[in-house]
C-alpha positions as CSV (number, residue, x, y, z in Angstrom):
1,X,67.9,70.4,-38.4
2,X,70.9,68.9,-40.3
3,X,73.3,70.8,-38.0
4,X,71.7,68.9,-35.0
5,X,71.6,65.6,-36.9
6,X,75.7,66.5,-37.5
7,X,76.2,66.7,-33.6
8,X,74.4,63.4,-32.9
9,X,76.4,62.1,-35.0
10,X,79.6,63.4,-33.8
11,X,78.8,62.5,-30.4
12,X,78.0,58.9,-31.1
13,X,81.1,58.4,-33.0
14,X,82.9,59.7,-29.5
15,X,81.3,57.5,-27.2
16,X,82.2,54.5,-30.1
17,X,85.9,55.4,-30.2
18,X,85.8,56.0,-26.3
19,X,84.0,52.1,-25.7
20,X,86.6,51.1,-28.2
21,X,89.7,52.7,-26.5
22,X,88.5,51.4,-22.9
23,X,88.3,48.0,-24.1
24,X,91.6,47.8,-25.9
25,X,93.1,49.1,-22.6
26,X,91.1,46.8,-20.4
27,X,91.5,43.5,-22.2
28,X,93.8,43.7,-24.6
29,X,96.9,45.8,-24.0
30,X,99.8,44.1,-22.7
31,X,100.1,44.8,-18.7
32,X,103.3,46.0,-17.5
33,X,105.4,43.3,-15.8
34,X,105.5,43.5,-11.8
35,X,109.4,44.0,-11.1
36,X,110.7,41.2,-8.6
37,X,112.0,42.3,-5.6
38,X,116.1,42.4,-5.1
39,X,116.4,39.7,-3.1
40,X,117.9,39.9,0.5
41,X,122.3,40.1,0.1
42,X,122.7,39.3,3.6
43,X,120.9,35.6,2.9
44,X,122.9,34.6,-0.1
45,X,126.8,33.1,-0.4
46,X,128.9,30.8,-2.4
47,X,130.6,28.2,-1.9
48,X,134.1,29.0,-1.7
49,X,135.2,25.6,-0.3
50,X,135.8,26.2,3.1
51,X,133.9,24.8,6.0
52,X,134.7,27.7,8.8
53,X,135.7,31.2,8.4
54,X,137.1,32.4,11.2
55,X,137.6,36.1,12.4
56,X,139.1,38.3,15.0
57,X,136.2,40.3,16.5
58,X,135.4,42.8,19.9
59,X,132.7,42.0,22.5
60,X,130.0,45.3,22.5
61,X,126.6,45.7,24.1
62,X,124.1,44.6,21.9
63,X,122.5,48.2,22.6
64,X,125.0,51.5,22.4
65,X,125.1,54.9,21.6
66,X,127.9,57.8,21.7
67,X,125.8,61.1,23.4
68,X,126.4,64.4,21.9
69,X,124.9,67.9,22.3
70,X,123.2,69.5,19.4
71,X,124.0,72.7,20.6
72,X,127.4,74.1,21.1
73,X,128.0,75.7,24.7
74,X,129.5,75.3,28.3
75,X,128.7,72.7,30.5
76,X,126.5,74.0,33.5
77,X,125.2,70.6,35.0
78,X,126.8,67.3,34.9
79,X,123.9,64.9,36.2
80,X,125.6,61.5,36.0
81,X,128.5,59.7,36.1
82,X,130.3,56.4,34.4
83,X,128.2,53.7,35.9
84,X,125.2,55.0,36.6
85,X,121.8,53.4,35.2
86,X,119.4,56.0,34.0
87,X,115.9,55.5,32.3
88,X,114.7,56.3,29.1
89,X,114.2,60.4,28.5
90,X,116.5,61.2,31.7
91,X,118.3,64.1,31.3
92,X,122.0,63.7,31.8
93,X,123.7,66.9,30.9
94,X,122.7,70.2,30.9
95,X,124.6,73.6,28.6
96,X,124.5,77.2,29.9
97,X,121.2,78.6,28.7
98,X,120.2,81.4,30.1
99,X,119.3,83.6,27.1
100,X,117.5,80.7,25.4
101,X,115.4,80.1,28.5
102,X,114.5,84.2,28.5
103,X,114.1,84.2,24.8
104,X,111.2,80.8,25.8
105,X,109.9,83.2,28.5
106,X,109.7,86.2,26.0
107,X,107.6,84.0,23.4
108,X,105.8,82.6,26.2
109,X,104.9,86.0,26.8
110,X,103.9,86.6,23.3
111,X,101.4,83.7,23.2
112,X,99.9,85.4,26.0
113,X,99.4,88.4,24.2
114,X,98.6,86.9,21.3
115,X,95.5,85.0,22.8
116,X,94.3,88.0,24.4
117,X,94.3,89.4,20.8
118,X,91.9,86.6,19.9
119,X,89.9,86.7,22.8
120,X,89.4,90.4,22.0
121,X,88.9,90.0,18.2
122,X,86.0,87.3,19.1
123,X,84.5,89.7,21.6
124,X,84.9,92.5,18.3
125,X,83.5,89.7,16.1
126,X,80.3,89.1,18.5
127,X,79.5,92.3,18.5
128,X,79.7,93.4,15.3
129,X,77.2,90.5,14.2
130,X,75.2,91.9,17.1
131,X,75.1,94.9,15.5
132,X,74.2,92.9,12.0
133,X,70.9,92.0,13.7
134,X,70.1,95.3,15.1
135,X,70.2,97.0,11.8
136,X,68.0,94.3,10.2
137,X,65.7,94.7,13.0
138,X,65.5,98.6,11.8
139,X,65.4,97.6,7.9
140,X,62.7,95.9,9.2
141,X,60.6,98.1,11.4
142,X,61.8,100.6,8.6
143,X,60.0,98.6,5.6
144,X,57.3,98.1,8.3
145,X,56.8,101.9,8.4
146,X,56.7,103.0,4.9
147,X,54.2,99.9,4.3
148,X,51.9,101.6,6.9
149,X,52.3,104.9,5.4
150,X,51.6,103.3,1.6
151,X,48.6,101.6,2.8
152,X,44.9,102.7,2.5
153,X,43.3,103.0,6.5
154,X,41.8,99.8,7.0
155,X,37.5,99.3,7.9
156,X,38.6,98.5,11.7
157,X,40.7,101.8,12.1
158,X,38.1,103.7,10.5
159,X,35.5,102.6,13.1
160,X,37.8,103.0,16.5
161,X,38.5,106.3,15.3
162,X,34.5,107.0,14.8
163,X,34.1,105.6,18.3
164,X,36.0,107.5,20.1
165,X,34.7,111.0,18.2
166,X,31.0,109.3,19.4
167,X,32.6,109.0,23.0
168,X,34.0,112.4,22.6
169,X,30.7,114.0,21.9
170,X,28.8,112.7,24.6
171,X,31.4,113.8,26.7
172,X,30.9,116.6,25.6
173,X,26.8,116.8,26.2
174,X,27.6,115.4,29.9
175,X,30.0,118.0,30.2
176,X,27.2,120.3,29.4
177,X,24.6,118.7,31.4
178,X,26.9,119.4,34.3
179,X,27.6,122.3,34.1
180,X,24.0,123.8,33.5
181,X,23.1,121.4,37.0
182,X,25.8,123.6,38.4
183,X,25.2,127.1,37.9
184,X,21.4,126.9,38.4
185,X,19.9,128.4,41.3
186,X,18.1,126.6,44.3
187,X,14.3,126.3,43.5
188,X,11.3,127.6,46.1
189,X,11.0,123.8,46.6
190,X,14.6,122.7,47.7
191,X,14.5,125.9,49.9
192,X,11.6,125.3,51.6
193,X,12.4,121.5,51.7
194,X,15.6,122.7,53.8
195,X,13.7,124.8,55.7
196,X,11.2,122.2,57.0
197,X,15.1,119.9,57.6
198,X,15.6,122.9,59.8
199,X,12.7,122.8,61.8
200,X,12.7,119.1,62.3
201,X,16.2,119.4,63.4
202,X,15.3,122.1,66.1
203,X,12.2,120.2,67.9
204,X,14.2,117.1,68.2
205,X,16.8,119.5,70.1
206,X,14.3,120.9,72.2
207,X,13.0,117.9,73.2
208,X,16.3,116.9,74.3
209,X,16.9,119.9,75.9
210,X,14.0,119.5,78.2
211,X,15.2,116.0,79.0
212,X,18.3,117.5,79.8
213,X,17.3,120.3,82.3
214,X,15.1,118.1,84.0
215,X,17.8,116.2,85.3
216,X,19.9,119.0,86.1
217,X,16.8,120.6,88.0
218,X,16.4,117.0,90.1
219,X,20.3,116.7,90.3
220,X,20.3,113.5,88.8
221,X,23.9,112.5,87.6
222,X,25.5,109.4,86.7
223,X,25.6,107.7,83.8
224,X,21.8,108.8,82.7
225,X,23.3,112.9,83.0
226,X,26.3,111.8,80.3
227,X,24.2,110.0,78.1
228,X,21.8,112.7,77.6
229,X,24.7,115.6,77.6
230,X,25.5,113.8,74.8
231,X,22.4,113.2,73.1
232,X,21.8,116.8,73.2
233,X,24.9,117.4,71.5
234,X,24.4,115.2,68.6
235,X,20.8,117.1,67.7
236,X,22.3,120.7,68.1
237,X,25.1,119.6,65.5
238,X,22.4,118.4,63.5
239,X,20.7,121.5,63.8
240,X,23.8,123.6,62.9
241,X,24.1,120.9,59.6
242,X,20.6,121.9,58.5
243,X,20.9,125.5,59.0
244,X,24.0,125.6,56.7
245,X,22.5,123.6,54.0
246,X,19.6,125.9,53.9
247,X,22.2,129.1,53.6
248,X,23.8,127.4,51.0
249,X,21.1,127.0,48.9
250,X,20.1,130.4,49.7
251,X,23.4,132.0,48.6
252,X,23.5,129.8,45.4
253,X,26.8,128.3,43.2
254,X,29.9,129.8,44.2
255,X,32.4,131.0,42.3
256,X,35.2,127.9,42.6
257,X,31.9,126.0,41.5
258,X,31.3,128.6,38.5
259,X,34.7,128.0,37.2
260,X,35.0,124.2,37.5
261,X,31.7,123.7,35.8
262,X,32.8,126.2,32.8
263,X,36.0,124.5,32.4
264,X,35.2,121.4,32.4
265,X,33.0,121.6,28.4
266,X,36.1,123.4,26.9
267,X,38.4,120.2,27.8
268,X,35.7,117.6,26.5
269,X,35.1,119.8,23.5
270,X,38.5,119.6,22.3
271,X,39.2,116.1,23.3
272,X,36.0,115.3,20.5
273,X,37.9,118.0,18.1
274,X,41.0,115.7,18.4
275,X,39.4,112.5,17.8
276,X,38.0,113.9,14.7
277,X,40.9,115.2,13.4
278,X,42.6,111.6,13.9
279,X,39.7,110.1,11.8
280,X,39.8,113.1,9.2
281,X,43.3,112.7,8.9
282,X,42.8,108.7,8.4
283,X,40.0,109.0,5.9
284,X,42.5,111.5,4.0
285,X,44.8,108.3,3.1
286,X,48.5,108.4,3.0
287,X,50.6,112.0,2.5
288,X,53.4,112.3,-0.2
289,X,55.8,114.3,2.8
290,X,54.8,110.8,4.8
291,X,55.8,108.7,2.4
292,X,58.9,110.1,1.5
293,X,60.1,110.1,5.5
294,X,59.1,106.8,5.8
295,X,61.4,105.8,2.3
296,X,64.7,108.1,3.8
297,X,63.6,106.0,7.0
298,X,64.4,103.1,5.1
299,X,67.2,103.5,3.2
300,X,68.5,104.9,6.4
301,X,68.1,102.0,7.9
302,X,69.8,100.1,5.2
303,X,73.1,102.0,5.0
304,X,73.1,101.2,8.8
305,X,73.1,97.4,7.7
306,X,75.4,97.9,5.3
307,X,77.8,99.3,7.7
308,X,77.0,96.6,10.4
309,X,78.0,94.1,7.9
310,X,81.2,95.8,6.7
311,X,81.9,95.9,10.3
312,X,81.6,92.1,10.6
313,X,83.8,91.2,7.8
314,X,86.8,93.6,9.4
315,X,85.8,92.0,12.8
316,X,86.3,88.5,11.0
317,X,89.8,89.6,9.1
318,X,90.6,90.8,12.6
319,X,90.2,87.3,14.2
320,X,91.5,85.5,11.3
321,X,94.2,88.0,11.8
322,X,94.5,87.2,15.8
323,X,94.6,83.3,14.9
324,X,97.5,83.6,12.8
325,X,99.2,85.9,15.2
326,X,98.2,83.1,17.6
327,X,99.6,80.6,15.4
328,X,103.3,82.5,14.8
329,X,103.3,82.9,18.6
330,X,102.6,79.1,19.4
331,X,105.4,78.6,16.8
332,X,108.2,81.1,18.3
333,X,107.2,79.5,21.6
334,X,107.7,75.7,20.1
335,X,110.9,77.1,18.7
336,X,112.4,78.4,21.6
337,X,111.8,75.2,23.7
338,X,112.8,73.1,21.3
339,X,116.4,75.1,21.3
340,X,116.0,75.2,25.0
341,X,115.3,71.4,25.4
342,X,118.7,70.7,22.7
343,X,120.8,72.3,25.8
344,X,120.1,69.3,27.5
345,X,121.4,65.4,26.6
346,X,118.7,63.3,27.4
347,X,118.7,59.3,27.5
348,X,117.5,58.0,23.9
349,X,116.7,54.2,26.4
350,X,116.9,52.8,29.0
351,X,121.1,51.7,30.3
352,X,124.3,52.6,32.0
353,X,126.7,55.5,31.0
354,X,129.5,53.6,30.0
355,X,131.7,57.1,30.1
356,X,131.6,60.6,30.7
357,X,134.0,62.8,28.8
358,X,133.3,66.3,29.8
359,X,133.5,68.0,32.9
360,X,131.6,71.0,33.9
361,X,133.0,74.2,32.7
362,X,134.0,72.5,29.7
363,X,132.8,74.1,26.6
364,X,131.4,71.2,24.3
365,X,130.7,71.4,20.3
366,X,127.7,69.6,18.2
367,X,127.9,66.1,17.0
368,X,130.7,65.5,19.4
369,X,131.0,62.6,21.4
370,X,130.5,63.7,25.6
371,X,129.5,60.3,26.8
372,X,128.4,56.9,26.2
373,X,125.2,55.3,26.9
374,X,125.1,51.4,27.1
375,X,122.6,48.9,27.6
376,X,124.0,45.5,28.9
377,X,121.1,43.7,29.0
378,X,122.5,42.2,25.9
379,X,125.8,41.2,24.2
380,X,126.9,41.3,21.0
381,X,130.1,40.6,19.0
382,X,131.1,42.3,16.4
383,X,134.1,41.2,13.9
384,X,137.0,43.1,12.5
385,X,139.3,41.6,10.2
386,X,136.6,39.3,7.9
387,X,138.0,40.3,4.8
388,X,135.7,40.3,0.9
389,X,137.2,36.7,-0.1
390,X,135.7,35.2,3.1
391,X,132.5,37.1,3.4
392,X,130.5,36.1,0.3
393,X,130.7,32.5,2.3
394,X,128.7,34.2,5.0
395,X,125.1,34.6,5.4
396,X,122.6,35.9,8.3
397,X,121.9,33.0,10.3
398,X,124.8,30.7,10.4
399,X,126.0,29.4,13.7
400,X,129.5,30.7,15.2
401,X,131.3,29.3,17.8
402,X,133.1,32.4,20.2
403,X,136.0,32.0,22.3
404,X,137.6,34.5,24.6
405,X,140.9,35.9,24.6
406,X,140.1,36.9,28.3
407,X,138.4,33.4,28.9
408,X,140.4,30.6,27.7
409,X,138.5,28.0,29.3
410,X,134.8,29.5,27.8
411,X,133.3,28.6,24.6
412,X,130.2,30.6,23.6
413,X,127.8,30.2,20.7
414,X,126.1,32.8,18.5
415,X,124.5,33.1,15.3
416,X,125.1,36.2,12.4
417,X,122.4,38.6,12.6
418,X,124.3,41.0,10.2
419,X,126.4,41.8,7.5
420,X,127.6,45.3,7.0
421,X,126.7,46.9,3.4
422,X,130.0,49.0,3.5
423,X,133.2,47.7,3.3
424,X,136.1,49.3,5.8
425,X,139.8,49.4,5.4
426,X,141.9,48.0,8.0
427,X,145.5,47.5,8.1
428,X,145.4,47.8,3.9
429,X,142.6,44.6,3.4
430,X,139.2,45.2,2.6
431,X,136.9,44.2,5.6
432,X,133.8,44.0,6.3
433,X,132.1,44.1,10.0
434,X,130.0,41.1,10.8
435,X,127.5,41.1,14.0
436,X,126.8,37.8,15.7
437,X,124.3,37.4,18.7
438,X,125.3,35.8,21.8
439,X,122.8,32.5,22.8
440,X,123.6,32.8,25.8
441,X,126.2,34.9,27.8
442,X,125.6,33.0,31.5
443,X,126.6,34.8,34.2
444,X,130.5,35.7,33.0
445,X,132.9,38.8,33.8
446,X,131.9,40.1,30.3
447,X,133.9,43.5,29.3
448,X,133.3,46.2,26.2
449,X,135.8,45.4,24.2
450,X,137.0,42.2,25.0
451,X,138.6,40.4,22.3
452,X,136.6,37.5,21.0
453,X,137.9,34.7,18.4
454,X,134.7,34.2,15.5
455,X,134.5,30.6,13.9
456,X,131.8,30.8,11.7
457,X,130.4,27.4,10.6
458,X,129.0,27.7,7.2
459,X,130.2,24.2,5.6
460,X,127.1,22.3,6.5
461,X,125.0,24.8,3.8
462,X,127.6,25.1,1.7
463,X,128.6,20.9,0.7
């Protein structure tokens, strides 16, 4: 007992230093400070005194891109030209591809295959758990079997058998019966019984026969002549009919009649010997030799099992097997049209192609420019020569005021919408590109690449 009062012990002193640790970190451990977010660099600048900064800058579509292939190869299909507007996903260039399209036909061909290989595998797989239920329906009948052979005979087989050895011997006794009716002789009585048939049968002929000879004697014919022709016919065949039944009782049984009446008590005697054997051998109770085939039934019957469910579980590696091979096909075939699909340029949105560089027949290489995509639904401008002394006055949001080089007589308006990150070198000075919004362009002979003069106003925040 004092090793169990040790444990309690130990185990409240756990749960104590547990509560204790829990509490310490829930309620009195310092919590980690929340770091403040790096505030935004493009909203931020100093005062450096000056109320505009002005810079030299290029008019651009406020939406651009330069198109390239992904893959190298020679230009089969030029689909557009400079100035055309195209939609978004329009294809605008295609590359000689005629081994990656057979390669996407061969793996096309391969999923094929490959679903036929599941298809089949799921036709192996539903038969083999087919066969699963078949050979537990023989365990079954099986154990059935060798429960019937184990068994004592129960009071209601016991008593059909012992009715139908009863039904068997008075088959027997009939049989008998029969037979003795048939080979006995004709007694004086049913002779002279047939006999006086006989005589009966003749007078009524005679009778008719008188009748008959009467009218041939008067030569009266007609219809009264026919009728008694025939009258006289009936009684003579009735007379013959009695004469042979008297004859055969006369000659007695033959011996067909002999025969049939012996043969028949053999037949019902061993039908009864049959049905007593069947109860003897029921009252006898189960055999050892019965036993034992009904056990090698069994475990027959279970190896069968046994081998129906191995059979399922290669059946199921074989599908799961046919799935991946599915799967690697479904993946080739992605690949291939994926490499396929990078033969062609396609539109990333919705603009004009601003210029084509390529012709067809031209071989092209990845990542290099082959035309330009531009949406001029919107203008942007976009400065060059905004050196680091005069950007830190800048910030997203402050109001410039655009002129043209092109358009002397046209002042636009615009706000910053960016600042670039990166500073670029240009003509030896640090610079760095700032992007300014048109308000509103109206409807001017606006160019790509226009030269544009920046004054950005950013006294009024910073006095």
């Amino acid at each position: 007992m004092n090793w169990k009062r040790a444990i309690g012990g130990l185990l409240a002193l756990i749960v104590l230093v547990a509560g204790g640790y829990w509490g310490y970190m829930r309620f009195l451990a310092p919590q980690p400070e929340e770091s403040a977010a790096p505030p935004d660099v493009n909203t931020l600048a100093v005062d450096t005194g000056v109320d505009v900064v002005s810079a030299e800058a290029s008019l651009e579509p406020a939406r651009w891109a330069d198109l390239a292939a992904l893959r190298p190869g020679r230009v089969a299909e030029l689909l557009v030209q400079a100035g055309d507007e195209v939609a978004a996903g329009a294809p605008l260039l295609r590359l000689e591809a005629a081994d990656l399209a057979a390669a996407l036909a061969q793996a096309e061909a391969g999923v094929a295959q490959a679903n036929a290989g599941i298809a089949a595998a799921a036709a192996q797989l539903s038969a083999a758990q087919a066969g699963v239920l078949a050979a537990q329906t023989a365990v079954n009948v099986a154990e059935a079997q060798l429960a019937l052979a184990q068994s004592a005979p129960l009071p209601a087989e016991i008593a059909a058998l012992q009715s139908s050895v009863d039904v068997a011997a008075a088959a027997v006794s009939q049989a008998a019966a029969s037979r003795d009716a048939a080979l006995e002789s004709a007694t004086a009585a049913q002779i002279q019984n047939a006999q006086a048939q006989v005589a009966a049968a003749q007078a009524d002929a005679r009778v008719v026969q008188d009748q008959y000879d009467a009218l041939i004697r008067n030569e009266v014919g007609g219809t009264l002549e026919e009728q008694t022709r025939f009258a006289l016919n009936a009684a003579n065949a009735r007379v013959a009919a009695a004469q042979a039944g008297l004859t055969e009782l006369q000659a007695g049984p033959t011996a067909a009649q002999r025969q049939a009446a012996n043969a028949a008590v053999p037949v019902a005697a061993a039908q009864e010997a049959a049905a007593q054997a069947q109860l003897d051998l029921l009252l006898a109770g189960p055999r050892p030799q019965q036993i034992a085939v009904a056990q090698a039934q069994v475990a027959q019957a279970e190896v069968g099992l046994a081998q129906a469910q191995a059979a399922v579980t290669q059946a199921e590696a074989a599908a799961a097997q046919a799935a991946a091979a599915v799967a690697q096909a479904e993946a080739a075939r992605d690949a291939a049209q994926a490499a396929l699909d990078q033969m062609t340029v396609m539109a990333p949105f919705a603009g004009t192609i601003a210029r084509v560089d390529v012709e067809v027949g031209e071989i092209v290489s990845p990542g290099l420019p082959v035309m330009t995509l531009a949406d001029y639904g919107g203008w942007q401008v976009v400065t060059s020569d905004l050196t680091e002394s005069d950007v830190v006055a800048v910030a997203v949001g402050d109001p410039v005021t655009l002129r043209f080089d092109a358009l002397p007589d046209e002042t636009l308006s615009g706000v910053v919408v960016d600042i670039a990150g990166i500073s670029t070198l240009t003509r030896g000075d640090i610079t760095y590109a700032v992007t300014i919004a048109l308000d509103d362009a109206r409807a001017l002979p606006l160019r790509w690449g226009m030269t544009v003069f920046a004054d950005i106003e950013v006294g009024g925040r910073n006095n």
